[in-house]
N, C-alpha and C positions, 0 to 999 in steps of 0.2 A: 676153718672147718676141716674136719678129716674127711678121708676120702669116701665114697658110697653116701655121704651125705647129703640132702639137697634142701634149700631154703626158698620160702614161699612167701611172696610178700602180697597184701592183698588190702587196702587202705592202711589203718593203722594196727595190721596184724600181721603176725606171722609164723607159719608151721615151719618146720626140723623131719624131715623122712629122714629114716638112717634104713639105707637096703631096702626102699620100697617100704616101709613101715613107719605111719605117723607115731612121733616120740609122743608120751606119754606128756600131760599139762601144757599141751597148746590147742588152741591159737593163743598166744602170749601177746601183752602190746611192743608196739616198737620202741616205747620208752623205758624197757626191760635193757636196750641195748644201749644206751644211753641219752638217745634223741632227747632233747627240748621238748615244751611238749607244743612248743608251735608247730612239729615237725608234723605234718599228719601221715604222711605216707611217703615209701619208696622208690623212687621211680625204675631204678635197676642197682644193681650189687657186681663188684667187680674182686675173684678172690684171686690171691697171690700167695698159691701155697709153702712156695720158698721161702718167704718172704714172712712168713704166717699174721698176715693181714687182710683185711678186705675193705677196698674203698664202697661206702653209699651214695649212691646218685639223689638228691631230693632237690626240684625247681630246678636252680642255677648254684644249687652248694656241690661241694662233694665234702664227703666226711670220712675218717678214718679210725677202721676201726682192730683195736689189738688183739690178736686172736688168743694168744697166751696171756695178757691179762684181763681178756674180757672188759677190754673198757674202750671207749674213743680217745684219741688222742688229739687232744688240744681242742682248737675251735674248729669251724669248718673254712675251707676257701674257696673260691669263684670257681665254677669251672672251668668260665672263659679264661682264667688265670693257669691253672693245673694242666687244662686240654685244651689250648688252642687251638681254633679252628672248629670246635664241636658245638654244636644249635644244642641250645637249653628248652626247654626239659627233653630227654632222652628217652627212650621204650628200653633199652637193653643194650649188656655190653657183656665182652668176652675179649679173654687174655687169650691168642693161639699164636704159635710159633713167632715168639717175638713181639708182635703189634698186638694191639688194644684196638678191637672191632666195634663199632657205636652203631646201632640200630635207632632210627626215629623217625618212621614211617616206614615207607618202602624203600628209604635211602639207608647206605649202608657207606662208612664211614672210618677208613681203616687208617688210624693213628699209630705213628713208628717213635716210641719216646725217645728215642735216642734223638734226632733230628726235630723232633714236634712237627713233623711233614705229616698233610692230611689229603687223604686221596678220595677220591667220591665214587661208588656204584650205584645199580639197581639191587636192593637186598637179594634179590631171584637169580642174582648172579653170582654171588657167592655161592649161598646154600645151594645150587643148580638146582632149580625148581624149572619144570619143564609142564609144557600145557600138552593135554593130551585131550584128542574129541569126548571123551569121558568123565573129565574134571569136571568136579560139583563148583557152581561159582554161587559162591555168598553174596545175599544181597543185601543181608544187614549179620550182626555180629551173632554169635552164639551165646 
C-alpha cells in the first residue's frame, strides 16, 4: 500500500481511502484480493512497507500478500506457527519500532521477530489511555 493510504475491512468487504477520500468502486469483496471464498472476513492486516507486502490475519491463518504483484503468495500458514505465542483469532496488529504489536481484547501483545519472545500488557498501557472523572463509559458498543 503507498503511503496516505488506509484499508478498511468490514465482514467480507473492503474500502481503500487515499488522503481521507473513499477510492472510487468499493466496497469490493475480499476475494478481489485473493482469499478462498471460505475466507469470509479479516480479522486484522499487517503492512511492511519495505518489504512491500502485507500479512492477513483470518481465524488462526495468516496469509500473504504481494503488494507489487497484487496477488497472495502461496497457501496460508498457522499463526501459532508464524507468531508464536499469539491467541487466535486476533482484533489488530501493527509493525512499530521493530516489534509486531497484536491487540485481542484489552491484552496487548508485543512480538520481537527476531527472538519470537512474546511479552503481555494491558492495551491502556501502551496507547496511555488515562481515566479522567469525565470519561464517557460504554456500556454496550457503538
Amino acid at each position: 500500500m503507498e503511503r496516505s493510504v488506509n484499508v478498511f475491512f468490514k465482514g467480507h468487504q473492503y474500502w481503500v481511502m487515499r488522503q481521507l477520500k473513499l477510492e472510487e468502486g468499493f466496497p469490493r469483496n475480499i476475494s478481489d484480493l485473493g482469499f478462498p471464498s471460505r475466507i469470509k472476513s479479516v480479522d486484522a492486516a499487517l503492512h511492511f512497507r519495505l518489504g512491500s507486502y502485507t500479512i492477513f490475519f483470518t481465524g488462526h491463518e495468516c496469509w500473504r500478500y504481494n503488494e507489487q504483484q497484487k496477488t497472495m503468495e502461496g497457501l496460508p500458514t498457522l499463526i501459532e506457527h508464524q507468531w508464536p505465542g499469539i491467541p487466535t483469532p486476533i482484533d489488530a496488529a501493527v509493525f512499530l519500532e521493530g516489534l509486531v504489536h497484536f491487540f485481542k481484547g484489552n491484552i496487548h501483545y508485543k512480538f520481537d521477530p527476531n527472538s519470537k519472545y512474546v511479552t503481555t500488557s494491558l492495551a491502556k498501557d501502551m496507547l496511555d489511555c488515562k481515566k479522567n472523572d469525565d470519561n464517557e463509559i460504554l456500556k454496550k458498543r457503538r
